[in-house]
C-alpha positions in Angstrom: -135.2 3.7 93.9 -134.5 -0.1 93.4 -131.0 -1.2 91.9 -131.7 -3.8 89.6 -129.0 -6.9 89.7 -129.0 -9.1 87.0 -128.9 -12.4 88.0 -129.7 -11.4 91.8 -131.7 -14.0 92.7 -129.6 -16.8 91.9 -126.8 -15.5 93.9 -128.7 -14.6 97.0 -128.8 -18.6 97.9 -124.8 -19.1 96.9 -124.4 -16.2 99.5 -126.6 -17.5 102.0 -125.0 -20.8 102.1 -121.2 -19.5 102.5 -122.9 -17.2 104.9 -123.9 -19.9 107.0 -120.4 -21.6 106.7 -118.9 -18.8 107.9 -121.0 -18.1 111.2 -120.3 -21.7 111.9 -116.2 -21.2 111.0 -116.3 -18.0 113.3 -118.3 -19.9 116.5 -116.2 -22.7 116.2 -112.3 -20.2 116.1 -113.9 -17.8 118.9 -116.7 -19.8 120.7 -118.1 -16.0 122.6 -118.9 -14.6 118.8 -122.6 -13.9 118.7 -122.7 -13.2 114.7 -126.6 -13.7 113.5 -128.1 -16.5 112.2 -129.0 -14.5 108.9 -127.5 -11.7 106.5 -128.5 -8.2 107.1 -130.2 -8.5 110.4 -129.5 -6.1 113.1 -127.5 -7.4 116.1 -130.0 -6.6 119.0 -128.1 -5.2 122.1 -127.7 -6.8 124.9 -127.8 -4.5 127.5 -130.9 -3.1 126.3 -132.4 -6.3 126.7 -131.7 -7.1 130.1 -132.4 -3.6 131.1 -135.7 -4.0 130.0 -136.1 -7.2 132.6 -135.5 -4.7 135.4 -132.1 -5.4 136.4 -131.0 -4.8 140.2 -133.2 -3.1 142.6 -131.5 -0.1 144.3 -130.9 0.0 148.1 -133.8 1.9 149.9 -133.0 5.1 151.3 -134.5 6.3 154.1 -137.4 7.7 152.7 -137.8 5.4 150.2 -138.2 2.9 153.3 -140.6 5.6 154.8 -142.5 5.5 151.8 -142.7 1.1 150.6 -143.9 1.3 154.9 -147.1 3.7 153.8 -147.5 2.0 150.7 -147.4 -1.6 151.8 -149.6 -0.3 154.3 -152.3 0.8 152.1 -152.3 4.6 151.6 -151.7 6.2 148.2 -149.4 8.8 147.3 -151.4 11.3 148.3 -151.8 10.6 151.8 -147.9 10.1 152.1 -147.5 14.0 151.2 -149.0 14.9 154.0 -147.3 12.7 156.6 -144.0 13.1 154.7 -143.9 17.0 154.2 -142.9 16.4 150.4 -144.5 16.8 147.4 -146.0 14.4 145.4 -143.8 14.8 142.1 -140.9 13.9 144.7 -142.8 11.1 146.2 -144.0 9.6 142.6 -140.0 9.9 141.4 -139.2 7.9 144.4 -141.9 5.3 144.1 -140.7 4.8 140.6 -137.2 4.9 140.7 -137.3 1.9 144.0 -140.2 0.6 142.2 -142.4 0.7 145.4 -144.0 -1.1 147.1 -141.7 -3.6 147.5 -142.2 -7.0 149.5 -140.5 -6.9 153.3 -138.8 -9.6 152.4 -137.5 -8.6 148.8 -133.5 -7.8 149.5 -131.1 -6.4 146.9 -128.8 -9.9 148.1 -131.3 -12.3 147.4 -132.7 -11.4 144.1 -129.8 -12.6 142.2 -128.4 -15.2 144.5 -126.0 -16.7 141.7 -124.4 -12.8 141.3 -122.0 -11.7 144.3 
């Protein structure tokens, strides 16, 4: 069902400009307020956002290192059972929570340098 507002449309650009006024009131009194740009838009979270980038790779345990090893070595999950004795729901939950194979390299300190 759609209301209908007499006069609607020439109030929607009176509200849009104090609208603006008052994001740039609120950013200049508390400089962290992260208000949108525009009426009625849904503030995105943040977190999810950056969670989405991947965030900070876990510490290997040791057979997750036993595993990135196989991996970067060149044999598939399959193979790993085997040499691993596990099974391979355990191995693929592993693989996806390290996110293997991972670089030798690739540290938990050095991916975000500017962080610690």
């Amino acid at each position: 069902m759609k209301l209908k507002i007499p006069h609607r449309k020439e109030y929607e650009v009176v509200y849009r400009e104090y609208w603006l006024v008052q994001n740039k009131q609120d950013m200049a009194d508390n400089p962290r307020f992260n208000g949108s740009k525009e009426p009625n838009v849904p503030m995105v979270n943040k977190f999810q956002v950056n969670g989405k980038m991947g965030g900070r790779p876990l510490k290997l345990t040791k057979e997750a290192e036993k595993l990135n090893k196989l991996l970067s070595s060149g044999l598939t999950l399959k193979d790993a059972t085997f040499i691993m004795d596990m099974t391979m729901q355990a191995l693929s939950q592993i693989k996806a929570k390290y996110k293997l194979p991972r670089k030798k390299n690739e540290s938990v300190s050095n991916v975000h340098p500017d962080e610690d």
